[in-house]
C-alpha positions in Angstrom: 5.8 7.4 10.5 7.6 10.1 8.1 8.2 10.6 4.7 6.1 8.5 1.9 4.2 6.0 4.0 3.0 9.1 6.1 1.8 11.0 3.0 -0.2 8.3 1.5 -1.5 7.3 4.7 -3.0 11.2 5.4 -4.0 11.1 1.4 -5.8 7.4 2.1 -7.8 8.7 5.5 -8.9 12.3 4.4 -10.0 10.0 1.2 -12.1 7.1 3.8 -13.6 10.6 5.2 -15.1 12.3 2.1 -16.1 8.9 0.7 -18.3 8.4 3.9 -19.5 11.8 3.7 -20.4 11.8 0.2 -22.1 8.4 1.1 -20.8 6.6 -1.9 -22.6 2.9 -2.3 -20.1 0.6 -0.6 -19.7 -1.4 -3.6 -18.2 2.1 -5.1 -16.0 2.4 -2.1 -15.0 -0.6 -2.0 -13.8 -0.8 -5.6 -12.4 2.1 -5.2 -10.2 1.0 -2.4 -9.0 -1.9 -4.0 -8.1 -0.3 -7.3 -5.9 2.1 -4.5 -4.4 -1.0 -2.8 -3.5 -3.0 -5.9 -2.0 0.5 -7.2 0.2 0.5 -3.9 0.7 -3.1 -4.3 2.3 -3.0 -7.5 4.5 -0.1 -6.8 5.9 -2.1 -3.6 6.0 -5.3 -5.4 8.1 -3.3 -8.2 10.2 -2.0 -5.4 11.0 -5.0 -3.9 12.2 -6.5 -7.2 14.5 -3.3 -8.1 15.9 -3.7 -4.7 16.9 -7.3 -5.0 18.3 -7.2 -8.7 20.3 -3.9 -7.6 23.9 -5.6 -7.3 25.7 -5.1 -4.0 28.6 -3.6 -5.1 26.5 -0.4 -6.1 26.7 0.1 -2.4 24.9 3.7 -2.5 22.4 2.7 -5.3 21.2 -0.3 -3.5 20.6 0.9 -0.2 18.6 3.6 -2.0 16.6 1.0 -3.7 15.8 -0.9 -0.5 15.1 1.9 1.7 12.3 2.9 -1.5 11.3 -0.6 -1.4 11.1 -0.8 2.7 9.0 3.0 2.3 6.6 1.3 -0.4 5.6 -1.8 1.5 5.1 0.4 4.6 3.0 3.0 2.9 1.0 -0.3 1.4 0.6 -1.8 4.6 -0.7 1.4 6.4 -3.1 1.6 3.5 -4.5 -1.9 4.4 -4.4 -1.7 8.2 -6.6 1.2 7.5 -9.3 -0.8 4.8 -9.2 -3.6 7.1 -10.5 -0.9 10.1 -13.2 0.5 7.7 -14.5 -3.0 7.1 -14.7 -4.0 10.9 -11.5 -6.0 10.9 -11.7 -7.9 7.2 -9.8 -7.7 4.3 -11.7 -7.3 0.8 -11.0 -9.7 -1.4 -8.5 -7.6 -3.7 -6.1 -8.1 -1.1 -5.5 -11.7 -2.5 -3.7 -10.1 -5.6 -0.5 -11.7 -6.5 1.0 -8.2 -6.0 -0.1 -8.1 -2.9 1.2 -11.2 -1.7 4.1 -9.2 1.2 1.1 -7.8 2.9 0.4 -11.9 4.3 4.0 -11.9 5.4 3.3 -10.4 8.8 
């Protein structure tokens, strides 16, 4: 993992460890996660659509836009792999938001 997905993903787990220390409620943590995700989502989502609207003969501009988008969705997915591990293995229920609707595509 490099770049972008590896940055949110250090930013996300140093996050899950002063949220446990500080010993928010989990209802606080968990909303708190969510709004993250659905932040993430969106950004990928919005990725994914510049990507496919970026016309192919822009050779250099679209391969840019779909290695943003293919970074995006990675760093989203990390992000959820890890909320699915803090909540032994299932997904909150923010995970059904439309914007997060690549994340079931595994």
């Amino acid at each position: 993992m490099t770049g972008a997905p590896r940055i949110v993903a250090l930013v996300l787990a140093a996050w899950l460890v002063t949220a446990g220390v500080a010993r928010a409620s989990d209802d606080d943590a968990t909303e708190t996660e969510c709004n993250f995700m659905v932040g993430l989502c969106r950004v990928a989502t919005q990725a994914l659509e510049r990507a496919r609207t970026t016309p192919p003969e822009a050779e250099t501009l679209a391969y840019k836009h779909q290695r943003e988008a293919e970074l995006n969705v990675r760093a989203a997915k990390d992000a959820a792999r890890m909320i699915e591990e803090r909540h032994g293995g299932k997904r909150p229920a923010c995970f059904a938001d439309p914007a997060c609707s690549f994340l079931t595509d595994e």
